[in-house]
Every structure is written in structure tokens, then in C-alpha cells.
Backbone as JSON, one array per atom type, in Angstrom:
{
  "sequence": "XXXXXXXXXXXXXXXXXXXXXXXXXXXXXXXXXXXXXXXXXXXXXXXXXXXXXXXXXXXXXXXXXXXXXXXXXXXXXXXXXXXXXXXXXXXXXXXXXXXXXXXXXXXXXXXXXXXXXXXXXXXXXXXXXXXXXXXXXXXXXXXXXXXXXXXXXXXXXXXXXXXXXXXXXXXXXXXXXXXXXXXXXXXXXXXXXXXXXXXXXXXXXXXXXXXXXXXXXXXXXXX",
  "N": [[-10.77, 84.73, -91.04], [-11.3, 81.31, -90.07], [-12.99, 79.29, -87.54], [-10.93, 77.0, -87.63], [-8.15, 77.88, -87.51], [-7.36, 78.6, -85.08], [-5.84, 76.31, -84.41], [-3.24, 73.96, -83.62], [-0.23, 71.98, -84.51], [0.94, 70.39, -82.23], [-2.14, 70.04, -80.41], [-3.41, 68.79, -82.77], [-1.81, 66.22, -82.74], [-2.42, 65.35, -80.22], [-4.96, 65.11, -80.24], [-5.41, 62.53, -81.87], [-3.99, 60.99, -80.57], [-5.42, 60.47, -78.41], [-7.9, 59.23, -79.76], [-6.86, 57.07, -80.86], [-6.08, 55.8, -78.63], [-8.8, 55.84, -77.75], [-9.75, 53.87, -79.7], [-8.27, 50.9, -81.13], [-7.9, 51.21, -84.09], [-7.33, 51.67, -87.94], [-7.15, 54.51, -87.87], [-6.03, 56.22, -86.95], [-3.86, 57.49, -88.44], [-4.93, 58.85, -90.36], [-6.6, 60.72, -89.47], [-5.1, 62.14, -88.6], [-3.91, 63.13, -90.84], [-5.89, 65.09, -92.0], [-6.51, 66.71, -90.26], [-4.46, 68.12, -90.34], [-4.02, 69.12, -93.08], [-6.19, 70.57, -92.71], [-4.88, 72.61, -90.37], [-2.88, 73.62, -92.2], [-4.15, 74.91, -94.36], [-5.54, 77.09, -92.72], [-4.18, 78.52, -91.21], [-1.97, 81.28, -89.71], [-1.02, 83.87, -91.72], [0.72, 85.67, -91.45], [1.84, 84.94, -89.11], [3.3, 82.13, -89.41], [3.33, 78.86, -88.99], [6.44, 77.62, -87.51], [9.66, 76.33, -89.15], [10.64, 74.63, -87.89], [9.87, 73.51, -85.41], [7.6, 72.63, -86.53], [8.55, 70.48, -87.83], [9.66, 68.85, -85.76], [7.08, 68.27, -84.5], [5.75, 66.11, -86.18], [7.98, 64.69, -86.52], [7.13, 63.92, -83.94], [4.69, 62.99, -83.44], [4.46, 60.14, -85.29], [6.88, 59.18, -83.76], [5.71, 58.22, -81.71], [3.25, 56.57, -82.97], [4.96, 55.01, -83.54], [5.73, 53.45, -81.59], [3.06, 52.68, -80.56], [2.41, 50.68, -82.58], [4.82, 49.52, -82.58], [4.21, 48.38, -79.64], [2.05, 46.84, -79.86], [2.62, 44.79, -81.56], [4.57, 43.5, -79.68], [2.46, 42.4, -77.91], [1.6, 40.69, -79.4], [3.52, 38.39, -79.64], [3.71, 37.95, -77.05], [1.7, 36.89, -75.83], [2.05, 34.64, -78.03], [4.25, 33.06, -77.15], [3.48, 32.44, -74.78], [1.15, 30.69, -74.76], [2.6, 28.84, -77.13], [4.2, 28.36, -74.4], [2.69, 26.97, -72.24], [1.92, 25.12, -73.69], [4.13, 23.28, -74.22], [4.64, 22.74, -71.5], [2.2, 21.27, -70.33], [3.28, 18.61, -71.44], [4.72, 17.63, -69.2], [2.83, 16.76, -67.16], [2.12, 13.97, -65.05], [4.87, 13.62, -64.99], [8.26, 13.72, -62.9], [9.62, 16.71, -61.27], [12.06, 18.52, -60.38], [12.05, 20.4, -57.14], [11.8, 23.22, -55.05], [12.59, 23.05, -51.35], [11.69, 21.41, -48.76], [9.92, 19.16, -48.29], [8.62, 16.77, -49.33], [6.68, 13.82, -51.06], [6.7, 10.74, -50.35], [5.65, 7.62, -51.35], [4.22, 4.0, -51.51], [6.25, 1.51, -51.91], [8.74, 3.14, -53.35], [10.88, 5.26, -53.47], [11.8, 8.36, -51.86], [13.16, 11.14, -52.62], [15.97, 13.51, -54.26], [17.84, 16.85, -53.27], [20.56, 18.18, -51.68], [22.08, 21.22, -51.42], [24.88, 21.99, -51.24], [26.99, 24.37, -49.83], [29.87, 24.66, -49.65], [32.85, 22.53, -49.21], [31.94, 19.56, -47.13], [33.1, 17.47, -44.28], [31.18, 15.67, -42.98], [27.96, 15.54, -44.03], [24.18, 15.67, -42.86], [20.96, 13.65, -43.27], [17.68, 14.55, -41.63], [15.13, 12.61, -41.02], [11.51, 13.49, -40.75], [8.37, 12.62, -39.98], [4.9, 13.44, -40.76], [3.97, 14.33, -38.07], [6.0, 15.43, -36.89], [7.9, 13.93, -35.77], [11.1, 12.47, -35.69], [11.63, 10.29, -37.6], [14.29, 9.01, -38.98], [17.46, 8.81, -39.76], [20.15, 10.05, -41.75], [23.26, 9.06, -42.59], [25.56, 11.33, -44.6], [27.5, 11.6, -45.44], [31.12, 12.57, -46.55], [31.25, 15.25, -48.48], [31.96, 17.63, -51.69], [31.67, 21.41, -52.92], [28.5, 21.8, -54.14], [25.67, 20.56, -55.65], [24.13, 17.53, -53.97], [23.1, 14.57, -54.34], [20.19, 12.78, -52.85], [18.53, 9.96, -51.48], [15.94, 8.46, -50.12], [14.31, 5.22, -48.51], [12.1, 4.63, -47.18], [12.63, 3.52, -45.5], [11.98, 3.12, -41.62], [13.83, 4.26, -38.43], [13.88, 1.79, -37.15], [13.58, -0.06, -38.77], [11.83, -0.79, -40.07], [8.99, -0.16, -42.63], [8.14, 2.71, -43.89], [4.81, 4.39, -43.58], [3.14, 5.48, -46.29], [3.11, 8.89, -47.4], [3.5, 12.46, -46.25], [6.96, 14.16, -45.57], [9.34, 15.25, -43.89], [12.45, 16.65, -44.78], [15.48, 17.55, -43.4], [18.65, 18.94, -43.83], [21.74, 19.25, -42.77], [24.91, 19.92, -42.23], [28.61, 19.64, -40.91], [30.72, 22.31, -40.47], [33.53, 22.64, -39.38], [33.63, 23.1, -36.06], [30.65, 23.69, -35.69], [27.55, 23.2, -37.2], [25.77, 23.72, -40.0], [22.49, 24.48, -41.35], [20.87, 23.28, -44.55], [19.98, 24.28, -47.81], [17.3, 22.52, -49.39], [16.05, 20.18, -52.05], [13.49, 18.34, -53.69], [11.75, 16.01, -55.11], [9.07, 15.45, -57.41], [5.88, 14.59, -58.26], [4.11, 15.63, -61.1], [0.69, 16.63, -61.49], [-1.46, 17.85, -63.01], [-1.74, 20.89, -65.41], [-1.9, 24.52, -65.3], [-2.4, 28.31, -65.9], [-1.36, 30.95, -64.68], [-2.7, 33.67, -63.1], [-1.24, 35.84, -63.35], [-0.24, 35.21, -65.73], [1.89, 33.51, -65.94], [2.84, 30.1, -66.41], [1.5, 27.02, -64.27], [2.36, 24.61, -62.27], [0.78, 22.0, -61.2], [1.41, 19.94, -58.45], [1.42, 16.59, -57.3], [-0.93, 15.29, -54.54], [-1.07, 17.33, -51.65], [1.18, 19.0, -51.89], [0.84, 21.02, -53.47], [1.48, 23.9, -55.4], [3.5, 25.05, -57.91], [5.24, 27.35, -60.13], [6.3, 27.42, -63.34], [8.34, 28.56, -63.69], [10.26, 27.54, -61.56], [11.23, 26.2, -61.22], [13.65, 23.15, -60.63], [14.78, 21.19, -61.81], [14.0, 18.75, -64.26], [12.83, 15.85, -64.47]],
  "CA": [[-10.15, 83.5, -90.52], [-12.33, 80.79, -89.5], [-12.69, 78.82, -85.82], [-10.0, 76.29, -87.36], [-7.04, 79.43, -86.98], [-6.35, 78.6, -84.14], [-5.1, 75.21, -83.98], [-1.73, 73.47, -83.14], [0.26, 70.39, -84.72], [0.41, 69.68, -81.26], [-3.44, 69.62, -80.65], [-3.49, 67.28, -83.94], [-1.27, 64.82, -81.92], [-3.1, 65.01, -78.45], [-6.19, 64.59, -80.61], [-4.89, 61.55, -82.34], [-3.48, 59.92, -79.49], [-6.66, 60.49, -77.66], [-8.53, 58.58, -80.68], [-5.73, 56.04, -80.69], [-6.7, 55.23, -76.89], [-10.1, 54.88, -77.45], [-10.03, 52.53, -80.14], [-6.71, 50.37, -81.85], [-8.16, 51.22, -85.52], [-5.69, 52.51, -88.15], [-7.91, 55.78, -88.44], [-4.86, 57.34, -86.53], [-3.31, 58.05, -89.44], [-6.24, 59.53, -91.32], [-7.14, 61.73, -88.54], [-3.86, 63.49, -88.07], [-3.67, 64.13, -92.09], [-7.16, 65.78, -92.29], [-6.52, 68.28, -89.04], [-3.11, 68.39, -90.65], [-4.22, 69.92, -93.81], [-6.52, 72.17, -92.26], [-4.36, 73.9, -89.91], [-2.08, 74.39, -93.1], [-5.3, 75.58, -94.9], [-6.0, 77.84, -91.69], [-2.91, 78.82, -90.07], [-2.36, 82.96, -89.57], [-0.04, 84.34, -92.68], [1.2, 86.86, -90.57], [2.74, 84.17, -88.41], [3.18, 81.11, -90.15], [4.28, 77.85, -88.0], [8.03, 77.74, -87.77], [9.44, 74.93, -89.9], [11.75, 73.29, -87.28], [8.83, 72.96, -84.89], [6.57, 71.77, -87.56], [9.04, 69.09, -88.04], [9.46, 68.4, -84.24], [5.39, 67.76, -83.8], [5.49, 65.32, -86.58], [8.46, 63.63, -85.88], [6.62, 63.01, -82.51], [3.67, 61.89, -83.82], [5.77, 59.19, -86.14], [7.53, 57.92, -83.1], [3.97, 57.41, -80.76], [2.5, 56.16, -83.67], [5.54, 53.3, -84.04], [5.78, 52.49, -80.33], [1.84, 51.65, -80.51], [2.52, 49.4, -83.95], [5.81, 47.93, -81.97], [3.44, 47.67, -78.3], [0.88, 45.55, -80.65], [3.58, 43.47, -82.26], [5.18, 42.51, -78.25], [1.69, 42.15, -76.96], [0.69, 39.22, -79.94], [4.31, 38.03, -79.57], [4.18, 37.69, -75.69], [0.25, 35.91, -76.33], [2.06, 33.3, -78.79], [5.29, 32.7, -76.67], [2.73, 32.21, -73.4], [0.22, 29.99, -75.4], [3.83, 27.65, -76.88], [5.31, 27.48, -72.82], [1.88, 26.57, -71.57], [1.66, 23.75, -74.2], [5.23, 22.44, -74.0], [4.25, 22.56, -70.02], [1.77, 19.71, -70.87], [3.9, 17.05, -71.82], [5.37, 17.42, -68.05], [1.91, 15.91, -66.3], [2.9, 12.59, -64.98], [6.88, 13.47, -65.04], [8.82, 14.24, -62.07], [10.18, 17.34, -61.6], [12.95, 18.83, -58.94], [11.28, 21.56, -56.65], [13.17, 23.84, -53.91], [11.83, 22.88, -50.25], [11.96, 20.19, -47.99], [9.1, 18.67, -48.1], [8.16, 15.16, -50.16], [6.01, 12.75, -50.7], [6.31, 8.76, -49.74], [5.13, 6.89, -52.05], [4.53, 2.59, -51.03], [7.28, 0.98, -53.1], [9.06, 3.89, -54.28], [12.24, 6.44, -52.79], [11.58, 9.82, -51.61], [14.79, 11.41, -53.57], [16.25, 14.81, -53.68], [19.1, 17.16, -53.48], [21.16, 19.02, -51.22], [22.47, 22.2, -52.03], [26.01, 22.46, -50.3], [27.72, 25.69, -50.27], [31.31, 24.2, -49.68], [32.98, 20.91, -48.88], [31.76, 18.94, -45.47], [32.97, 16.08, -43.7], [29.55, 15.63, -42.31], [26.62, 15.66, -44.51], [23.53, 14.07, -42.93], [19.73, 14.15, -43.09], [17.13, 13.74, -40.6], [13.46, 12.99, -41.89], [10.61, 13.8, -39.97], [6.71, 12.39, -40.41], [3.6, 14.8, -40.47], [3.79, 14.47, -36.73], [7.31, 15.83, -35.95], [9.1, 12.67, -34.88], [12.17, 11.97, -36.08], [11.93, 8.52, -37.76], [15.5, 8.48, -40.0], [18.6, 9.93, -39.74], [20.77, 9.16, -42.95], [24.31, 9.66, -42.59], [25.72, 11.05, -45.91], [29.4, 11.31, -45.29], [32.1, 13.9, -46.78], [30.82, 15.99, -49.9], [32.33, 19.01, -51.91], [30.49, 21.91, -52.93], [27.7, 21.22, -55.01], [24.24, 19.26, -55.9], [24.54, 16.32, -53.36], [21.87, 13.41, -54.17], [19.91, 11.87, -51.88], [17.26, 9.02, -51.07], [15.38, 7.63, -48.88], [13.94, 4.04, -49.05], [11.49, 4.89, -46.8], [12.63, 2.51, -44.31], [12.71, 4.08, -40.14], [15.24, 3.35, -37.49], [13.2, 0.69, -36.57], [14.2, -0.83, -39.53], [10.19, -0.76, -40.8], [9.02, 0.55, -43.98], [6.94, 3.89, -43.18], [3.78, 4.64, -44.41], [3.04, 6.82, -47.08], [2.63, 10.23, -47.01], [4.61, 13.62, -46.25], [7.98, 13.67, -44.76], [10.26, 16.59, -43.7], [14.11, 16.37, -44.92], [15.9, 18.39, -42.87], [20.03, 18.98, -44.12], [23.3, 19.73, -42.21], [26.61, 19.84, -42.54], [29.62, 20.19, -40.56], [31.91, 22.97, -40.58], [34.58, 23.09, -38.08], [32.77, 23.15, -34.74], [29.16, 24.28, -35.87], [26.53, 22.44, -37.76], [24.78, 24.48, -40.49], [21.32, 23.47, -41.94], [20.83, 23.53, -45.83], [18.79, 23.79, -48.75], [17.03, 21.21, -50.48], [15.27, 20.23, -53.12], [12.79, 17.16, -53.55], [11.15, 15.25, -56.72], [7.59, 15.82, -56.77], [5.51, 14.53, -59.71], [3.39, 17.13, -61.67], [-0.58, 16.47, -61.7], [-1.68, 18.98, -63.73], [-1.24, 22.28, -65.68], [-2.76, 25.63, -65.03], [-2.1, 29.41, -66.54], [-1.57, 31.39, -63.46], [-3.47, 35.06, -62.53], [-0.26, 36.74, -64.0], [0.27, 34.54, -67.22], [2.58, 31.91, -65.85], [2.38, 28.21, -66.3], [2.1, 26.81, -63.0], [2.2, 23.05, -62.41], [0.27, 21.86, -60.11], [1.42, 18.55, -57.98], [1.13, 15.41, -56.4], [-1.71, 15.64, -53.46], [-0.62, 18.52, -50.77], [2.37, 19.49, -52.11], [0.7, 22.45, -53.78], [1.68, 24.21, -56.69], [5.04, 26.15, -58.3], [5.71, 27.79, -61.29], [6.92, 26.46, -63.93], [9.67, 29.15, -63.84], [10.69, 27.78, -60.51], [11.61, 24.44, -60.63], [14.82, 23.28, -60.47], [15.06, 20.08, -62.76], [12.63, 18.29, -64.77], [13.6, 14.36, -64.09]],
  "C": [[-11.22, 82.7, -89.78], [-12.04, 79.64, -87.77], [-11.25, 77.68, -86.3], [-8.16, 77.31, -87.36], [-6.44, 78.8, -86.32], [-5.61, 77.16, -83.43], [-3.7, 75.07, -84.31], [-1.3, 72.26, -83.8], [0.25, 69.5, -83.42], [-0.95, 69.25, -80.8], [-3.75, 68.92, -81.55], [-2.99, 66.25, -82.99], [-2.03, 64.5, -81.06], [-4.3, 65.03, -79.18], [-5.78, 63.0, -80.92], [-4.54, 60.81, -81.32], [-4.77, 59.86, -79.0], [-7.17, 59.02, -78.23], [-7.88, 57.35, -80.46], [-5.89, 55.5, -79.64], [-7.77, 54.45, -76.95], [-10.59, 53.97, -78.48], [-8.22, 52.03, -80.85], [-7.23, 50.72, -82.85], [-6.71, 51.8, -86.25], [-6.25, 53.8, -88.77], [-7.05, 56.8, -87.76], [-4.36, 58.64, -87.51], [-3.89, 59.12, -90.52], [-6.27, 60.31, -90.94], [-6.57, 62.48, -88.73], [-3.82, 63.87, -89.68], [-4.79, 65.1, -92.63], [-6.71, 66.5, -91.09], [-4.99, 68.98, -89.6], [-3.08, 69.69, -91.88], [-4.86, 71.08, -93.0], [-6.31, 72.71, -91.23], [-3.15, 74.69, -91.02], [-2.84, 75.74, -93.91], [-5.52, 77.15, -94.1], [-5.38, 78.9, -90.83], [-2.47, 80.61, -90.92], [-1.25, 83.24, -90.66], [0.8, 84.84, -92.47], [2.34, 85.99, -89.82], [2.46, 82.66, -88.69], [4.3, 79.75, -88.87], [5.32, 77.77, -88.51], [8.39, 76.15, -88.58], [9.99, 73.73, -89.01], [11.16, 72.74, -86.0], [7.83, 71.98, -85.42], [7.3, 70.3, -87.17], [9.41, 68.17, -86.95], [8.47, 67.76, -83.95], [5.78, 66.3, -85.46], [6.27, 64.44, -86.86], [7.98, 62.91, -84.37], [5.56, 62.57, -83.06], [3.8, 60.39, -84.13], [6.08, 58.19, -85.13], [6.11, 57.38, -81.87], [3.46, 56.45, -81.62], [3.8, 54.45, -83.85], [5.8, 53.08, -82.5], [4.45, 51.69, -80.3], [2.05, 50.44, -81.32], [3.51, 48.45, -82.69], [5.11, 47.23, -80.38], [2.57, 46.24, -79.05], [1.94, 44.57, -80.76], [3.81, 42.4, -80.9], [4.01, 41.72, -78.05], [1.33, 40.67, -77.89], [2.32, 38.47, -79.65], [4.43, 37.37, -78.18], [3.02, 36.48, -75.64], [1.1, 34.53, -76.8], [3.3, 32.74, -78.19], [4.35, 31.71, -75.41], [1.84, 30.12, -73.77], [1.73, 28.33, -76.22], [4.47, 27.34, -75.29], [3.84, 26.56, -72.18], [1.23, 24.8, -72.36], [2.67, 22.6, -74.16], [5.23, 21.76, -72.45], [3.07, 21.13, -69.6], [2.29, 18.29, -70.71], [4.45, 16.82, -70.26], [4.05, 16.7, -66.97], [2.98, 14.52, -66.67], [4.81, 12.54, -64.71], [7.04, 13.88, -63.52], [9.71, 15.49, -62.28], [10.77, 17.98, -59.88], [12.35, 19.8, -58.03], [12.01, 22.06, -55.31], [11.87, 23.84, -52.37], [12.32, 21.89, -49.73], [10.71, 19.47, -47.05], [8.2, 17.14, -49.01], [7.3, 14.23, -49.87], [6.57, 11.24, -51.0], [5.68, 8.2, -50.38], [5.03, 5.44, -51.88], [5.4, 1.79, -52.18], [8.09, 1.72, -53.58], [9.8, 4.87, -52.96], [11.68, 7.72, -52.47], [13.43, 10.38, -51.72], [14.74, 12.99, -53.49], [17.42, 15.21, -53.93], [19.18, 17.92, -52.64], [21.92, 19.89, -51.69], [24.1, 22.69, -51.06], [27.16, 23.75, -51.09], [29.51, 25.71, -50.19], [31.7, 23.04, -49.23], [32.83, 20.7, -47.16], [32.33, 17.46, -45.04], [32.01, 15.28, -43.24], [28.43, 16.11, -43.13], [25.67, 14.83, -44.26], [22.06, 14.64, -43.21], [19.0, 13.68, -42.08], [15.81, 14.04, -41.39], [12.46, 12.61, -41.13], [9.16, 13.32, -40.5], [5.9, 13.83, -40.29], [3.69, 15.01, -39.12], [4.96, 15.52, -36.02], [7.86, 15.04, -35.49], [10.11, 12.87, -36.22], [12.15, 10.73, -36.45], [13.1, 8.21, -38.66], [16.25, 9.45, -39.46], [20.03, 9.13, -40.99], [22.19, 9.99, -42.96], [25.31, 10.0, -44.75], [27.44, 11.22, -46.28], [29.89, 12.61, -45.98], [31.57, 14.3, -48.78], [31.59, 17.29, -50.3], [31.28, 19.3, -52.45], [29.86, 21.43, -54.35], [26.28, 20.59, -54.78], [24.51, 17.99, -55.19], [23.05, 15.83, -53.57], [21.63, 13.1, -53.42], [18.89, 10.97, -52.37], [17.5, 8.54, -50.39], [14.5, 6.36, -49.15], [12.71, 4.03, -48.49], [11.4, 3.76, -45.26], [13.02, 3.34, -42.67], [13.85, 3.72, -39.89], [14.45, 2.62, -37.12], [13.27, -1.03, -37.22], [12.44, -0.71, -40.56], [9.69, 0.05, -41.86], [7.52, 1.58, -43.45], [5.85, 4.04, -43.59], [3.43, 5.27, -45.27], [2.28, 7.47, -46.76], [3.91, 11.62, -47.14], [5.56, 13.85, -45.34], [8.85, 14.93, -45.36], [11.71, 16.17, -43.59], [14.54, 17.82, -44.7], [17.94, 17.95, -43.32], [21.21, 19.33, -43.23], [24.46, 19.09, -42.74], [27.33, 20.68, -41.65], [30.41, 20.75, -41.08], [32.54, 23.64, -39.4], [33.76, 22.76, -36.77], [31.29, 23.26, -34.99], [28.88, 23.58, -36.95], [25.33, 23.19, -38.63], [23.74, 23.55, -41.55], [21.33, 24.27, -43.47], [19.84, 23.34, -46.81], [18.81, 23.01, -49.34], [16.05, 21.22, -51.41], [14.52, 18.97, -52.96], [11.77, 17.15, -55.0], [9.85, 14.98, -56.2], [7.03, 15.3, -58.12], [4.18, 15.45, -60.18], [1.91, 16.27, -62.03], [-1.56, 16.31, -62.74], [-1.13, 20.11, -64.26], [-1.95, 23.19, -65.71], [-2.01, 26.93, -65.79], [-2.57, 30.35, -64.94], [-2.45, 32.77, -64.15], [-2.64, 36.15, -63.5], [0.02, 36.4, -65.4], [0.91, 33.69, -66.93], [2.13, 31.04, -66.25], [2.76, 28.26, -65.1], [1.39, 25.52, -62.92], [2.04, 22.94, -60.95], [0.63, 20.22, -59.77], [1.06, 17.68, -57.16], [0.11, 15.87, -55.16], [-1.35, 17.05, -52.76], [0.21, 19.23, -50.91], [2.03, 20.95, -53.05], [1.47, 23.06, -55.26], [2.93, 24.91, -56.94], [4.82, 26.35, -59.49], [6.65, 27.39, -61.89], [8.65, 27.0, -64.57], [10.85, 28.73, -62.15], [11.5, 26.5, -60.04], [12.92, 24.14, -60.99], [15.98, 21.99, -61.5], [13.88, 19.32, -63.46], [13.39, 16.81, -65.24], [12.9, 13.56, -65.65]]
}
């Protein structure tokens, strides 16, 4: 009996996979039918591999061997899905798109717009909008809303009556309920710059001056 005796269908596999690791080729297949024969060639007479094991190791082989084929398939599939969102993501430079925060830019001639996110109906929906500084220069009464997406804008005019300067401006939300005054989320229209391919694979659209960047899984409308 020679040194190949003493091998295993299993040792075929955990060779094969090995191989299979260190390169993608399709010499998988090759491999395992050449160690295959010669442990048939090799294997002790006396005690001959059982058949319902046999057929155990090379139904496992079989199914390793089609998760790698179906891993390949996802991995060019996930590539050509990534490579279509990051191009459809494109056409959105220049557009406005909705974004969750409360923070906007002022534009000279032009609304600083938006949405409130109310969680049930108020008699009292107002905003107050704040400069880079922290003053208070607006307070926009928005009257009785049910729940829902409540619109806003701002003209950009103070209480002073004076048209503000451009720049970045903090919309702050409430709403009455009953006695107490709860603050709410918002959203604000931001226009998109640029496009980038994040660290992870995202698209992530990058906007208007300071306003910084989001993902393009994150946004909330695309105006």
C-alpha cells in the first residue's frame, strides 16, 4: 500500500477548499477528481469507505463548491447594481432634495422650505428660525395641522420686516398639545453639489456649501 492509503474524501475537500481560497480558478473541480480517484485507487480492501459517507463528503463538496459559484454571481451582481445607483445618483447634481435635520440654507431671492413631521393633530404649529449666531430672527405661526408632512417656508424676511442675509438658519418646530409644547422633526431642501461612492459602497451626495453630506439612502424626497 503506498503513502496515498491513507487518505480521506474529507482531506480531498479541505484540500480543495484550501486551493479554492487561494485562488478563484475552476481547478477546484479538477483537483478534487484526481485525489478522488486515487484514494479509490488506494483505499484499504479490508476496509473499504462506507458508501453513505462517501456520499455525505461529496454531497458537501457539491454544496461549497455552489455557494462559491452563487457568492461570485451576488458579488458581480451587487458591483453592477452599485455601479447603476451611483449613475442614476448623477442626474440628481443641481436638483433639490428633502434631507432630515433642521438646518438650511438662505439663498438671496429664494425660500428656505421644508417639512414638519407631526406625530398627531395640533392647534399650534409654529416655527422659530434662528441665524448662525443664535438669535431668534422669525417666528412663523403655522396654525392647526393633523398628523402628517406639514410644509413650510420661509421668505427669508425677519421680524423686522428685513430680508436676512444669506446663509445658515436653524428651524426649530413645536406644537401644542394640551398644556405642553413639544418640539419636532424636520426636514429641509438642500440642493445636491456633487456625487461621491462612500468607504462602504454607498452613493453619498454631497451638498450645497456646509451642509455636508448624506446618503443617498437617507434622504427623504428628491424635489
Amino acid at each position: 500500500m503506498n503513502e496515498t492509503s491513507g487518505i480521506s474524501t474529507q482531506s480531498i475537500i479541505d484540500q480543495v477548499n484550501q486551493r479554492s481560497q487561494a485562488d478563484k480558478s475552476d481547478g477546484g473541480e479538477s483537483d478534487f477528481l484526481k485525489l478522488l480517484v486515487a484514494q479509490l485507487n488506494n483505499q484499504n480492501p479490508l476496509s473499504p469507505q462506507d458508501n453513505g459517507e462517501f456520499l455525505s463528503q461529496l454531497a458537501q463538496f457539491s454544496t461549497v463548491e455552489g455557494v462559491e459559484k452563487l457568492n461570485l454571481t451576488m458579488e458581480k451582481f451587487s458591483s453592477s447594481m452599485l455601479s447603476s445607483q451611483a449613475l442614476q445618483a448623477t442626474a440628481l447634481v443641481g436638483r433639490s432634495v428633502l434631507i432630515p435635520g433642521d438646518i438650511g440654507r438662505l439663498n438671496s431671492g429664494m425660500a428656505l422650505t421644508g417639512v414638519v413631521e407631526l406625530p398627531a393633530s395640533t392647534g399650534n404649529l409654529k416655527l422659530d428660525i434662528y441665524n448662525e449666531s443664535g438669535e431668534l430672527v422669525r417666528q412663523l405661526p403655522l396654525g392647526a395641522h393633523g398628523e402628517g408632512n406639514v410644509k413650510f417656508s420661509w421668505d427669508g424676511i425677519g421680524s423686522n420686516g428685513l430680508a436676512m442675509p444669506s446663509g445658515y438658519y436653524r428651524v426649530i418646530a413645536n406644537a401644542d398639545y394640551g398644556d405642553q409644547s413639544e418640539q419636532l422633526p424636520t426636514g429641509v431642501n438642500a440642493n445636491v453639489d456633487s456625487v461621491t461612492m462612500g468607504q462602504s459602497g454607498g452613493v453619498i451626495l454631497n451638498l450645497e456649501g456646509a451642509l455636508g453630506s448624506v446618503a443617498l439612502n437617507d434622504i427623504l424626497q428628491i424635489n
